[in-house]
DOGUZA-168643 format. One record per residue (C-alpha): residue number from 1; residue in three letters; x, y, z. Coordinates in steps of 0.5 Angstrom, whole numbers. Example, Ala and Ser with C-alpha at 12.3 -4.5 7.8 and 13.67 -1.06 7.14 Angstrom:
BEGIN
  resi  resn      u      v      w
     1   Ala     25     -9     16
     2   Ser     27     -2     14
! end
This chain:
BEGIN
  resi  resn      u      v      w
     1   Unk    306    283    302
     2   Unk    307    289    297
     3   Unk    306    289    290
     4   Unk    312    288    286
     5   Unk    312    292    279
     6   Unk    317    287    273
     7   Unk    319    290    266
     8   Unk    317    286    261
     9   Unk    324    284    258
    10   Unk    323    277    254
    11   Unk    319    274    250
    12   Unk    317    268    256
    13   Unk    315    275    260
    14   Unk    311    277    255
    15   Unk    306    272    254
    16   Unk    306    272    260
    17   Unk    303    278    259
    18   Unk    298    276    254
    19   Unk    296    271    258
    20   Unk    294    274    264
    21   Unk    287    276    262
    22   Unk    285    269    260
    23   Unk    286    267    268
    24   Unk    282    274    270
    25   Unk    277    273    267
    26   Unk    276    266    266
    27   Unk    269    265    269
    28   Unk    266    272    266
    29   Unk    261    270    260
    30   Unk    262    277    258
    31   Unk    269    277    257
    32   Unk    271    275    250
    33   Unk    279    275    249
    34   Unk    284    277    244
    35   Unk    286    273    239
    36   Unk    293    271    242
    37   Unk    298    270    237
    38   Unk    295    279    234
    39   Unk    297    280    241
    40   Unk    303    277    241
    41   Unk    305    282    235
    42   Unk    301    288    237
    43   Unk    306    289    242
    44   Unk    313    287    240
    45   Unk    314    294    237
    46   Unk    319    292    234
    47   Unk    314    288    230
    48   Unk    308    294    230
    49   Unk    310    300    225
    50   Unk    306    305    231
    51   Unk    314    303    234
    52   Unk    317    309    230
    53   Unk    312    313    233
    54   Unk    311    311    240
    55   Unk    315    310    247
    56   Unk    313    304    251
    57   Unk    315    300    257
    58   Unk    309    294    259
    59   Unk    308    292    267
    60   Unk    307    286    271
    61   Unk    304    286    277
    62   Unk    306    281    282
    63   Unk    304    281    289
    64   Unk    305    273    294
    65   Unk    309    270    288
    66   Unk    303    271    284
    67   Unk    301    276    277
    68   Unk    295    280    279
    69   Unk    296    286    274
    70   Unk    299    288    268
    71   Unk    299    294    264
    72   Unk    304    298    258
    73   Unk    305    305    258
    74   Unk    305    309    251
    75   Unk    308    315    249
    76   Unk    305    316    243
    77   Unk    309    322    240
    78   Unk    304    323    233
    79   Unk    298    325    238
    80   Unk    302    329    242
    81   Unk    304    333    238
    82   Unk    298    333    233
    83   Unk    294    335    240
    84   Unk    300    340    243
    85   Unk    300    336    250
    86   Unk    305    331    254
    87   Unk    301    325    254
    88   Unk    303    318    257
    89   Unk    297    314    256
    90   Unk    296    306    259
    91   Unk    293    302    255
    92   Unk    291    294    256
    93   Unk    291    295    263
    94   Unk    288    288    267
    95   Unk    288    287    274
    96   Unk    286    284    280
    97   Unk    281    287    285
    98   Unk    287    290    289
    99   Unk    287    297    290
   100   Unk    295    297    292
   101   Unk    296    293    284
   102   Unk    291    299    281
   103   Unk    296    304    283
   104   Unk    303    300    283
   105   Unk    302    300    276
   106   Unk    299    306    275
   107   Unk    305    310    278
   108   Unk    310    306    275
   109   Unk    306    309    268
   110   Unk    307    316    271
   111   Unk    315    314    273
   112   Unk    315    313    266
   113   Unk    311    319    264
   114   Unk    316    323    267
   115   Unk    322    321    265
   116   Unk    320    323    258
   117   Unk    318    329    260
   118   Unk    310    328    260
   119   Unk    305    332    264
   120   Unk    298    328    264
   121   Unk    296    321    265
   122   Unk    290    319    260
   123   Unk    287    312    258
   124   Unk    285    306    257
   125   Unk    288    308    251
   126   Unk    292    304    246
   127   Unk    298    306    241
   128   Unk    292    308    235
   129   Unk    285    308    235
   130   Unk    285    302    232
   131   Unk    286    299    239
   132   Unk    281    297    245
   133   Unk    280    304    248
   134   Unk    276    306    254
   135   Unk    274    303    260
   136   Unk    266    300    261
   137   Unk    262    304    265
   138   Unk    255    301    263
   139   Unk    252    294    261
   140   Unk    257    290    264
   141   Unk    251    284    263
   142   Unk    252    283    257
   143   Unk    258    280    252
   144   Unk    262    284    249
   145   Unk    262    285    242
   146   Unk    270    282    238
   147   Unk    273    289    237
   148   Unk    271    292    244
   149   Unk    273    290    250
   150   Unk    270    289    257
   151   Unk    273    290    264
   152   Unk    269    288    270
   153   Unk    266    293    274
   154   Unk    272    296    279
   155   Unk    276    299    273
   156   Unk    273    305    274
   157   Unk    273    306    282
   158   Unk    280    305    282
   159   Unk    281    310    277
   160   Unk    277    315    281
   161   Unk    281    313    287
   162   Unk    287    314    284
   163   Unk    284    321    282
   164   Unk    284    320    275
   165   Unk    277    324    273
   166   Unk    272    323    266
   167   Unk    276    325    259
   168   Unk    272    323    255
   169   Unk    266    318    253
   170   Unk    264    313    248
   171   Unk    257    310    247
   172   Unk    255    304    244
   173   Unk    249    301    241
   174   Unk    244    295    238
   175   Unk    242    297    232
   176   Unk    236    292    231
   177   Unk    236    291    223
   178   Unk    229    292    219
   179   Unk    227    288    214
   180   Unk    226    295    210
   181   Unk    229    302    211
   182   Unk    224    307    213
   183   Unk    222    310    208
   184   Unk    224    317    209
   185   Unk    232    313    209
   186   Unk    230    310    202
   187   Unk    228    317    199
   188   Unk    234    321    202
   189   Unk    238    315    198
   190   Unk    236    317    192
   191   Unk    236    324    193
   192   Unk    242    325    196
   193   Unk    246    320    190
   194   Unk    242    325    185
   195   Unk    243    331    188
   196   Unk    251    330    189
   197   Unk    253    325    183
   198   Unk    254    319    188
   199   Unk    254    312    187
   200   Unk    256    305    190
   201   Unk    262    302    189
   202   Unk    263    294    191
   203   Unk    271    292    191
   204   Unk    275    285    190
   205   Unk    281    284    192
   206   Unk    284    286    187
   207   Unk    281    294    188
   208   Unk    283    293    195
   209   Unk    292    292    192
   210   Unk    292    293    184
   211   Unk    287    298    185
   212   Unk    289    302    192
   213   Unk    283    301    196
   214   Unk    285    299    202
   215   Unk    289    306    203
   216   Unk    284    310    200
   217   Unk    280    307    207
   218   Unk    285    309    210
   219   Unk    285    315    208
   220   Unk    278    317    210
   221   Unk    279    314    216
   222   Unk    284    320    217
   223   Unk    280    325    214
   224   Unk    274    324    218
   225   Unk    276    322    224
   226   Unk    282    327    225
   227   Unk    280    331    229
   228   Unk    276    327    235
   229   Unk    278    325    241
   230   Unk    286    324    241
   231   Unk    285    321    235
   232   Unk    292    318    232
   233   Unk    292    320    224
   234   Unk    296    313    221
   235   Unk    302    315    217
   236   Unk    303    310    211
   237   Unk    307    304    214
   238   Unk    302    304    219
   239   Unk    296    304    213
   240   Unk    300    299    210
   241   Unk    300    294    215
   242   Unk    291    295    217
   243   Unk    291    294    210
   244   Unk    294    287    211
   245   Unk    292    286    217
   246   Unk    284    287    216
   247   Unk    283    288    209
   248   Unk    285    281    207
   249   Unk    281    278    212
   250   Unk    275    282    211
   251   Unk    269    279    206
   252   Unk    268    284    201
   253   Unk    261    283    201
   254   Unk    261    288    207
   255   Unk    264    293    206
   256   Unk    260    299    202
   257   Unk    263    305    199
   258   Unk    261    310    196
   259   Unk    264    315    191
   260   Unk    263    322    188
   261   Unk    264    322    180
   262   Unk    272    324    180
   263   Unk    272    318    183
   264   Unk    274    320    190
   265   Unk    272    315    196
   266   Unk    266    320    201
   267   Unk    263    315    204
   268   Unk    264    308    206
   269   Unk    262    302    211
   270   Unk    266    297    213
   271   Unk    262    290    217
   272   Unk    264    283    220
   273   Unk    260    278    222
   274   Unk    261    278    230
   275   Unk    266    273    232
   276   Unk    266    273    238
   277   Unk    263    267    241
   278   Unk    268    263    236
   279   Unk    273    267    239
   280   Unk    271    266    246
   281   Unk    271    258    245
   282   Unk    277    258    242
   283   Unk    279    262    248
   284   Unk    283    267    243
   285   Unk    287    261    241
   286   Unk    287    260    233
   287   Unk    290    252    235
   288   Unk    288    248    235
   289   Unk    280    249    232
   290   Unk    280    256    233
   291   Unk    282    258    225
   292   Unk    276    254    224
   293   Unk    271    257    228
   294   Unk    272    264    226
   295   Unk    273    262    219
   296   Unk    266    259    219
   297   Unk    264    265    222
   298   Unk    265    269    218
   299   Unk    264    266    211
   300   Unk    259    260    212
   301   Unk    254    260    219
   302   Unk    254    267    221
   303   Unk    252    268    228
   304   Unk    246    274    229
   305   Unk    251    279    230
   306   Unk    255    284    225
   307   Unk    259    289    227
   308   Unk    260    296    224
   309   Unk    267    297    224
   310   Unk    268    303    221
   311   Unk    263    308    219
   312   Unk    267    314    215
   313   Unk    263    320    211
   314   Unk    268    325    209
   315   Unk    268    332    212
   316   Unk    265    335    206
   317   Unk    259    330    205
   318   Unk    258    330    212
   319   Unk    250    331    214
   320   Unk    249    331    207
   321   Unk    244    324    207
   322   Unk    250    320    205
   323   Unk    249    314    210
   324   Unk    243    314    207
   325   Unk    247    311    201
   326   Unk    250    306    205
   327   Unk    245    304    209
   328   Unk    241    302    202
   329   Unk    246    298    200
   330   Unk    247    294    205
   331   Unk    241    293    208
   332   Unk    239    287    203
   333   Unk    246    283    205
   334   Unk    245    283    212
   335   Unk    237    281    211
   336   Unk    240    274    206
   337   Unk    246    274    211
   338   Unk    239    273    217
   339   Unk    243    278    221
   340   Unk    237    281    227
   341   Unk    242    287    230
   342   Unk    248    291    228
   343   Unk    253    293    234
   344   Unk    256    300    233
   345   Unk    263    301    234
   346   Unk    265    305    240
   347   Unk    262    312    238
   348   Unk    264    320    242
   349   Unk    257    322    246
   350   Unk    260    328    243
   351   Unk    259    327    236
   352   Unk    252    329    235
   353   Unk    253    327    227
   354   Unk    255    320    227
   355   Unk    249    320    233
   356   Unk    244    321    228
   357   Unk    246    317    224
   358   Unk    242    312    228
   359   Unk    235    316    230
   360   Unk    230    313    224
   361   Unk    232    305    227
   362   Unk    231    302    232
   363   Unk    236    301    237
   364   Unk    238    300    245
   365   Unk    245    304    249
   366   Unk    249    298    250
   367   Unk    255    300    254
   368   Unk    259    306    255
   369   Unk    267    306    256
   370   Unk    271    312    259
   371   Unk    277    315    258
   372   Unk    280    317    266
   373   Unk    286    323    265
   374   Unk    289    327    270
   375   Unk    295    332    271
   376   Unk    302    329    274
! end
């Protein structure tokens, strides 16, 4: 029988939707889901702020009565215009291992595409870089960290098949934490701290509100990143709503900042105990035990893992040393915290400045995800 390609249009669809990784992945150890109810949220757009700034259509797939795909297509207009293409991009994009329902789905982003005027196809990618991006490449036996996602094996071979060619790549990886910096980060540190008047700034939760913190985060984040990879800059209700969203949830204690002398936030690290067993026990669910186990995660029984979020420099202090500052700061939390080893966040295989950061530790490639793009 054919594959059978449904738009999702009521809120039974879409928890359907939500729910269809659950099914897929449910004897995979390496899968660790979304938590549901974030999920459910992301993606009414009338709920999500990147609403105003995106066209967006999600899929079901069915084939014999029964759901074997899903995937949305987004027309992300801030990145089209910041990067001067026409671009619809698929994003949490699930599928059994059928090549008919790879490409239903596919095609039907293209339609989508199309009637919007769009020339290239690009993805797995979501509505902001704040959203799983990338297909796993590499190191598929081994579990997914909470803030990347994993997909099996034959992702990546239907999007060749479909003709679809590397856009772009990204690495991650174990770093093993040392009960002591090597010395030459210790002296750079100081010197760099020294030579550019620099200094730590630590943040409550009044700071992150009453101070305005969580969108001087932000912020950075836009500065930094603004010209990598389809990078989407947040316009300030999207801020507002990651400043809700993450902030409030963080433990401030790991999160380092650091500041010149007018003030002006030039570098900064955002960490979280790794929540992903906690997540995967739960199955993403937070009911009835899930707010539990992730809340003993994150503040009273660590697991072995924390995971770098972000790690942000301001272009004007970049390879100046001030990871070194940083690193310095955190390196007595996350030793008390019995920490063995941090995961990186996805990082461009391009980007040579944040690939050095990592070169006087410890550490082992993890995993490599990749973009797929081509012209329709």
């Amino acid at each position: 029988m054919s594959v059978s390609i449904k738009t999702v249009e009521t809120k039974a669809q879409l928890k359907a939707f939500v729910k269809f990784p659950l099914e897929l992945y449910k004897d995979c150890p390496y899968y660790i889901p979304n938590i549901y109810v974030d999920d459910m949220s992301a993606l009414d757009m009338a709920k999500n702020p990147m609403g105003k700034y995106c066209k967006t259509r999600k899929f079901l797939a069915y084939k014999d009565g029964q759901l074997v795909g899903r995937c949305i297509a987004i027309i992300n207009e801030i990145a089209n215009r910041d990067w001067n293409h026409a671009e619809v991009r698929f994003g949490w994009m699930d599928f059994i291992d059928d090549k008919e329902v790879s490409k239903a789905l596919i095609e039907a982003v293209i339609a989508f595409g199309k009637e919007y005027g769009m020339t290239q196809i690009s993805g797995p990618l979501g509505f902001t870089d704040f959203d799983s991006e990338g297909c796993v490449v590499e190191g598929f036996d081994d579990i997914s960290s909470f803030a990347l996602k994993y997909n099996y094996p034959y992702y990546a071979e239907h999007f060749e098949a479909l003709g679809m060619a590397k856009a772009n790549d990204w690495l991650e990886y174990r770093i093993f934490i040392p009960e002591q910096l090597p010395e030459k980060v210790s002296r750079a540190s100081k010197l760099v701290a020294d030579r550019y008047e620099l200094h730590v700034r630590k943040i409550t939760r009044k700071d992150v509100y009453k101070e305005g913190y969580g969108q001087k985060v932000f912020d950075l984040v836009n500065r930094t990143y603004s010209e990598l990879f389809d990078f989407t800059v947040l316009p300030p209700e999207v801020i507002d709503s990651y400043v809700k969203l993450y902030m409030g949830l963080l433990d401030l204690k790991f999160v380092t900042l650091i500041e010149n002398k007018e003030g002006k936030l030039v570098g900064m690290a955002v960490c979280m105990p790794s929540l992903a067993h906690a997540v995967k026990k739960s199955n993403g669910y937070l009911f009835p035990l899930g707010w539990y186990r992730l809340l003993k995660s994150m503040y009273l029984k660590y697991e072995e893992v924390i995971e770098l979020l972000l790690i942000a420099v301001d272009p004007e202090y970049q390879n100046r040393g001030v990871h070194a500052m940083i690193f310095q700061e955190m390196l007595d939390t996350l030793v008390k915290g019995g920490f063995k080893y941090a995961e990186s966040n996805a990082e461009m295989e391009t980007n040579v400045s944040v690939q050095n950061i990592w070169k006087d530790y410890q550490k082992e490639l993890k995993r490599r995800r990749r973009v797929f793009s081509k012209e329709i």
